[in-house]
C-alpha positions as CSV (number, residue, x, y, z in Angstrom):
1,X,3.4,-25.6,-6.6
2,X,7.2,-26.1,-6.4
3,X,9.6,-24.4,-3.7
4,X,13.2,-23.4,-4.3
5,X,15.1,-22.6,-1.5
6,X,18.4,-20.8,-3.0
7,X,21.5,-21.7,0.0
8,X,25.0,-19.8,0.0
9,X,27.2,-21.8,0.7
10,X,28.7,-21.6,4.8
11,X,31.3,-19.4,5.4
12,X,35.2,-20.7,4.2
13,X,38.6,-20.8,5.5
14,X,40.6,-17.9,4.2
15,X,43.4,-18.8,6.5
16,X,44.3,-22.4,4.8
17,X,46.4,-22.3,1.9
18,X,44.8,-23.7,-1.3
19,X,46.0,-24.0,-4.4
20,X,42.9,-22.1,-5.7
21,X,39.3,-20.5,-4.8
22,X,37.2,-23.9,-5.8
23,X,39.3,-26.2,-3.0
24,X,38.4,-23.3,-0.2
25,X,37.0,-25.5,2.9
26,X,35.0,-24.6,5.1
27,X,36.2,-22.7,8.7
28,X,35.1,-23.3,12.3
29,X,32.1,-21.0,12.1
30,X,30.9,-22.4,8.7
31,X,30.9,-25.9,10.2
32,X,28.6,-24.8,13.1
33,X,26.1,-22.7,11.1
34,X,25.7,-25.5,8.0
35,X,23.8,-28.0,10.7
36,X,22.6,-24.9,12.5
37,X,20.4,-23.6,9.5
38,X,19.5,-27.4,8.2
39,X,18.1,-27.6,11.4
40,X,15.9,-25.0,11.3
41,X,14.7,-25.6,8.2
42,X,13.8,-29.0,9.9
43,X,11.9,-27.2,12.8
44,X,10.2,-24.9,10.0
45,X,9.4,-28.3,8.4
46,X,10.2,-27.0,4.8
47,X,10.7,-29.9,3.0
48,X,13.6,-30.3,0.7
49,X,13.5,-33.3,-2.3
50,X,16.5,-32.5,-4.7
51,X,19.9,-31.2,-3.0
52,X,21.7,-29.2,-6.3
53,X,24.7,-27.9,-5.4
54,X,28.3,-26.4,-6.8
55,X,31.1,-28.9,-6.4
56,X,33.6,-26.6,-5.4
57,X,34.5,-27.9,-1.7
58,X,32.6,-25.7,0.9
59,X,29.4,-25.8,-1.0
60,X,29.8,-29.1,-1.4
61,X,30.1,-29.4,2.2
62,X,27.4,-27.4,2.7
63,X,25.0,-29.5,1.0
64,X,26.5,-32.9,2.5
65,X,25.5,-31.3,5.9
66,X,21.9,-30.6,4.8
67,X,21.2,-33.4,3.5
68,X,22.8,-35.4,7.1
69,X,20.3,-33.3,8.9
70,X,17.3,-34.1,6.3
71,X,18.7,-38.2,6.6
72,X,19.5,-38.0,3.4
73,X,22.6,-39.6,1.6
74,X,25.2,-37.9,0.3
75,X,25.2,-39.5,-2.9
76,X,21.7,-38.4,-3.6
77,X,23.0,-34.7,-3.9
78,X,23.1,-33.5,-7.5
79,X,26.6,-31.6,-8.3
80,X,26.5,-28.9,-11.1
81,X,29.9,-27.6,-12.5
82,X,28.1,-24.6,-14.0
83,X,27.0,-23.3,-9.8
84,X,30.3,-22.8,-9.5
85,X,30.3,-18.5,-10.5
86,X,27.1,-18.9,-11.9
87,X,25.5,-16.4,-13.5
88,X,21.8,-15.6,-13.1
89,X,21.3,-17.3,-16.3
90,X,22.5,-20.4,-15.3
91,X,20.4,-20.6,-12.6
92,X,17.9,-20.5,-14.6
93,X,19.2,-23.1,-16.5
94,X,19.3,-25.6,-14.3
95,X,16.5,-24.8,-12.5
96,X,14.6,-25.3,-15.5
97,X,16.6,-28.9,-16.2
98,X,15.0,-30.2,-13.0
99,X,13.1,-33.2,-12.8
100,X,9.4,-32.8,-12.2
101,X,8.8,-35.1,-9.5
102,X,10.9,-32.9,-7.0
103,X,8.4,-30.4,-5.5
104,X,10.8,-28.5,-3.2
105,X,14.9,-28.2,-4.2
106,X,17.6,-26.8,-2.2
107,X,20.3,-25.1,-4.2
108,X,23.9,-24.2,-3.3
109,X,26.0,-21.7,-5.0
110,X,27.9,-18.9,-4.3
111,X,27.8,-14.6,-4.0
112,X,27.9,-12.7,-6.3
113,X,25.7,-14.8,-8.4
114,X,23.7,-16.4,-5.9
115,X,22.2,-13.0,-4.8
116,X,21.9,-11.3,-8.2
117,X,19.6,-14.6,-9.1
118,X,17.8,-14.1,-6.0
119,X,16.9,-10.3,-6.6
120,X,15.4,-11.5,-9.7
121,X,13.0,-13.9,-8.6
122,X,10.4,-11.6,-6.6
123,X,9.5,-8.3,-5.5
124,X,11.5,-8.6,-2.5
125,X,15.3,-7.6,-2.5
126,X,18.4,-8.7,-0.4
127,X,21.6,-6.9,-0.7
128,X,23.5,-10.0,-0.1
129,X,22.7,-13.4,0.9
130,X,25.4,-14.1,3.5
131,X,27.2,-17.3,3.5
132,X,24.9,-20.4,4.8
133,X,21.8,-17.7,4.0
134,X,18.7,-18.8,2.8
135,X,16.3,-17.3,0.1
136,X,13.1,-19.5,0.0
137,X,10.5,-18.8,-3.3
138,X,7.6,-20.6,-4.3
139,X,6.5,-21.2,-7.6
140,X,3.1,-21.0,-8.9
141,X,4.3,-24.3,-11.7
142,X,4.1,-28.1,-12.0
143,X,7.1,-28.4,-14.1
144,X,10.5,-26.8,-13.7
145,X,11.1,-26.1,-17.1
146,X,7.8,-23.2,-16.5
147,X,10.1,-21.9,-13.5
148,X,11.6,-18.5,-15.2
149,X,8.1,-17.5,-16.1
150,X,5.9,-18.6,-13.7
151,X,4.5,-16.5,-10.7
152,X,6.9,-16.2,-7.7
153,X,5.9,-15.9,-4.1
154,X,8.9,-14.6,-1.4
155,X,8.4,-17.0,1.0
156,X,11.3,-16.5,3.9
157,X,14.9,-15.6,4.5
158,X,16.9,-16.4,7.2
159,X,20.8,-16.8,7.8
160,X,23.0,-18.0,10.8
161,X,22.8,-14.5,12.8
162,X,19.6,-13.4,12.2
163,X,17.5,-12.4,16.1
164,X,20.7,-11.9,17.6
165,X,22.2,-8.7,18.8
């Protein structure tokens, strides 16, 4: 059995002026909910082994916060041009390119892409993961490269506002 936990990246700063989309950082809000959802993925006890995640700037951050809360290094986290506007196929992809000994990976990407992968995976639906979301699957496999046909299991969402009114 494998786990993927698919992870939108936390919400970004509009309001700073970059150069382009790919140097977006994160804003106030984004840097609260990142350790907020790690750690209750912590209190859930999910277990993540591989951190995969876009290298534009706020996933990136994303992903360095997850890992700080898991005591993990930074340097440990896998960076994958191709998350950056993936497409479902490309999630797929790299999913697939995983090594074996990871049981559970965390992957961080970005909407539209990140959803549309996610909607594909089981028989439950979300109409959009919002940003620092989480989509957790598990995998009926032992090897990654069996992920795109093996039996999926919806296993959990959650996302920074979710019980509150």
């Amino acid at each position: 059995m494998k786990t993927l936990l698919l992870i939108r990246h936390a919400k970004s700063d509009w309001s700073t002026a970059v150069s382009n989309d790919f140097d977006r950082p994160l804003n106030e809000r984004g840097k609260r909910d990142a350790p907020d959802m790690a750690g209750r993925m912590m209190e859930k006890k999910i277990k993540i082994d591989a951190f995969i995640s876009s290298p534009a700037k706020r996933a990136k951050k994303t992903a360095q916060v997850f890992a700080k809360e898991y005591k993990r290094d930074k340097d440990e986290i896998i960076y994958k041009e191709e998350l950056y506007l993936a497409t479902v196929e490309w999630f797929y992809h790299i999913i697939a390119k995983t090594d074996d000994e990871f049981k559970s990976i965390a992957v961080f990407s970005h909407n539209p892409g990140i959803t549309d992968f996610a909607n594909g995976l089981t028989s439950a639906t979300i109409d959009n993961i919002p940003t620092c979301g989480i989509f957790a699957v598990k995998i009926d496999t032992k090897k990654w490269r069996d992920f795109e046909k093996a039996p999926k299991e919806f296993l959990f969402s959650d996302y920074p506002k979710a019980g509150q009114d």
